[in-house]
C-alpha positions as CSV (number, residue, x, y, z in Angstrom):
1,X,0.0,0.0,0.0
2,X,1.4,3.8,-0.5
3,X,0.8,5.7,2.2
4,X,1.8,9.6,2.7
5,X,4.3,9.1,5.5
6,X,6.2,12.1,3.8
7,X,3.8,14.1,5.4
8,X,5.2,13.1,9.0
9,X,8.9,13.3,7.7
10,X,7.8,17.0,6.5
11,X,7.0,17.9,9.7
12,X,9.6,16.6,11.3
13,X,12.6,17.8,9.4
14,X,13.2,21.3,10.7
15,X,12.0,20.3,14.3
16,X,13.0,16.6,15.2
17,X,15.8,17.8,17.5
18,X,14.3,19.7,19.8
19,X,11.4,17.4,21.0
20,X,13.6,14.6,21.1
21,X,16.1,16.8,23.5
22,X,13.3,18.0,25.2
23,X,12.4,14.0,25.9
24,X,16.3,13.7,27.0
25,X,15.7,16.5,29.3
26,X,12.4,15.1,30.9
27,X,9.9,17.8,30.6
28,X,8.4,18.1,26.7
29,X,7.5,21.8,26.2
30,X,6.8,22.1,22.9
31,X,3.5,20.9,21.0
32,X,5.1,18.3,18.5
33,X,3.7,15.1,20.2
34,X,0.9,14.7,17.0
35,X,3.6,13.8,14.8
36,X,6.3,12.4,17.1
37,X,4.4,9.9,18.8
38,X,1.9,9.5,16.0
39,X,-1.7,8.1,17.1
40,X,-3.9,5.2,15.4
41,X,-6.5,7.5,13.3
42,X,-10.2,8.1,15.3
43,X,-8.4,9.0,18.8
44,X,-7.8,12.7,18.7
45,X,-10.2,15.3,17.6
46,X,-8.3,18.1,16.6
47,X,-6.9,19.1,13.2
48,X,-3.4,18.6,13.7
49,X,-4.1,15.3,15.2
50,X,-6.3,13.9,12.1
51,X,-3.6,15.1,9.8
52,X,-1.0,13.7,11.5
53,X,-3.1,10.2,12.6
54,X,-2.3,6.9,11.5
55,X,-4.6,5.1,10.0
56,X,-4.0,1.3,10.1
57,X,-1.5,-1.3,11.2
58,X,-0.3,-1.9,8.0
59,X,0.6,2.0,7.7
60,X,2.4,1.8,11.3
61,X,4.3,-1.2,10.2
62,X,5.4,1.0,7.2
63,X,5.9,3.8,9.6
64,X,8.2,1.9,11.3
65,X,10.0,0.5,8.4
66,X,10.4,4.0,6.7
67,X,14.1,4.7,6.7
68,X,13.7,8.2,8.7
69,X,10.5,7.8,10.7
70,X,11.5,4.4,11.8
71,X,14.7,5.4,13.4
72,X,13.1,8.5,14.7
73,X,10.8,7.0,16.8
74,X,12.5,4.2,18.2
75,X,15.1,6.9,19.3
76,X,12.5,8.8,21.4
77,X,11.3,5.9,22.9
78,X,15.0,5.0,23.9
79,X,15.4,8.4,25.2
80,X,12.5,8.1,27.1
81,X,13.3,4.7,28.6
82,X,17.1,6.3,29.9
83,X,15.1,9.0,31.9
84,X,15.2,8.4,35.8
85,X,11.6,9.7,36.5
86,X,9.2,7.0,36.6
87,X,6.1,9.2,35.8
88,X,5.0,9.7,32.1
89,X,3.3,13.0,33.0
90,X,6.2,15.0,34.8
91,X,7.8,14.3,31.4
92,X,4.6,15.1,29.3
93,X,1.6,16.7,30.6
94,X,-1.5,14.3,31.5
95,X,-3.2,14.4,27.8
96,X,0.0,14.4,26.3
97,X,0.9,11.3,28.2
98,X,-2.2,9.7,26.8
99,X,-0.9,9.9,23.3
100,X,2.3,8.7,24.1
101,X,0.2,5.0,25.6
102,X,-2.0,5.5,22.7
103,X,1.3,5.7,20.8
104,X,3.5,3.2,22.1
105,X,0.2,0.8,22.0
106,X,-0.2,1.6,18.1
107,X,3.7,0.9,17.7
108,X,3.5,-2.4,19.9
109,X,0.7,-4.1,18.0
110,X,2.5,-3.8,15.1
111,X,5.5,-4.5,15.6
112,X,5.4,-7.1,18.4
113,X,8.5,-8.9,17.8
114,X,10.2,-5.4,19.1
115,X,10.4,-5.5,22.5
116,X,10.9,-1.4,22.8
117,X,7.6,-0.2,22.9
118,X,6.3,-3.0,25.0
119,X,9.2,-2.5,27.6
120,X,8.0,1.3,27.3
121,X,4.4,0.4,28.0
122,X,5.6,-1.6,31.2
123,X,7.8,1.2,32.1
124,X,5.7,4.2,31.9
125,X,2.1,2.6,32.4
126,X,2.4,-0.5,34.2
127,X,1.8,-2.5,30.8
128,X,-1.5,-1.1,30.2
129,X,-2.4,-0.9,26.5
130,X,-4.6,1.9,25.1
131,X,-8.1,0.6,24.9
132,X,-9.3,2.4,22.7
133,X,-6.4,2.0,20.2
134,X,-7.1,-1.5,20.5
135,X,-10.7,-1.1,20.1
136,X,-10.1,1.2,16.6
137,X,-7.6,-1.8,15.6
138,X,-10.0,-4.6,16.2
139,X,-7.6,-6.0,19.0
140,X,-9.9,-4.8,21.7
């Protein structure tokens, strides 16, 4: 399938460094989490989240396999798992933190023989998938 992941590389390019050293810092403070820790399509309601939404497994699999995107991500999700705070939202704020489970969830179903964004699931929420990700997913 083709999907427009350039639209995520797009806009990423100018600005992937400073989430991801705002991640290695351990307080986010910008508002890049849409397309950094991209969300199954359905989940968020605003604009920037629709555009920036993934719509199926087989896209996240791609998304993961894209030679940019891929690396990206699993590099914040490293950087998250070296921080020493053990709370997801004194690193993200409480609705931000929900995208990053929704996130990690997405990125775990379809790629379950990675163990990364499992490990960060038990990490940062006990293990506790998304429900509703797996409910848009038909994992629920």
């Amino acid at each position: 399938m083709n999907f427009d992941l350039e639209r995520l590389v797009t806009a990423q390019n100018d600005q992937y460094h400073r989430p991801l050293g705002e991640i290695r810092r351990g307080r986010k403070q910008s508002h890049r989490m849409w397309y950094i820790f991209p969300q199954i399509a359905g989940l968020g309601p605003s604009a920037m989240a629709q555009r920036y939404a993934i719509g199926s497994l087989s896209e996240a699999r791609a998304y993961l396999a894209h030679a940019v995107l891929g690396p990206r991500i699993r590099e914040c999700v490293s950087a998250l798992q070296d921080l020493q705070t053990p709370d997801a939202v004194g690193v993200f704020c409480s609705v931000d933190a929900m995208q990053l489970r929704s996130s990690l969830t997405l990125f775990a179903l379809a790629a379950p023989e990675e163990s990364l964004f499992s490990s960060a699931l038990e990490r940062w929420f006990k293990g506790a998938r998304d429900q509703r990700t797996l409910d848009l997913v038909g994992q629920g």
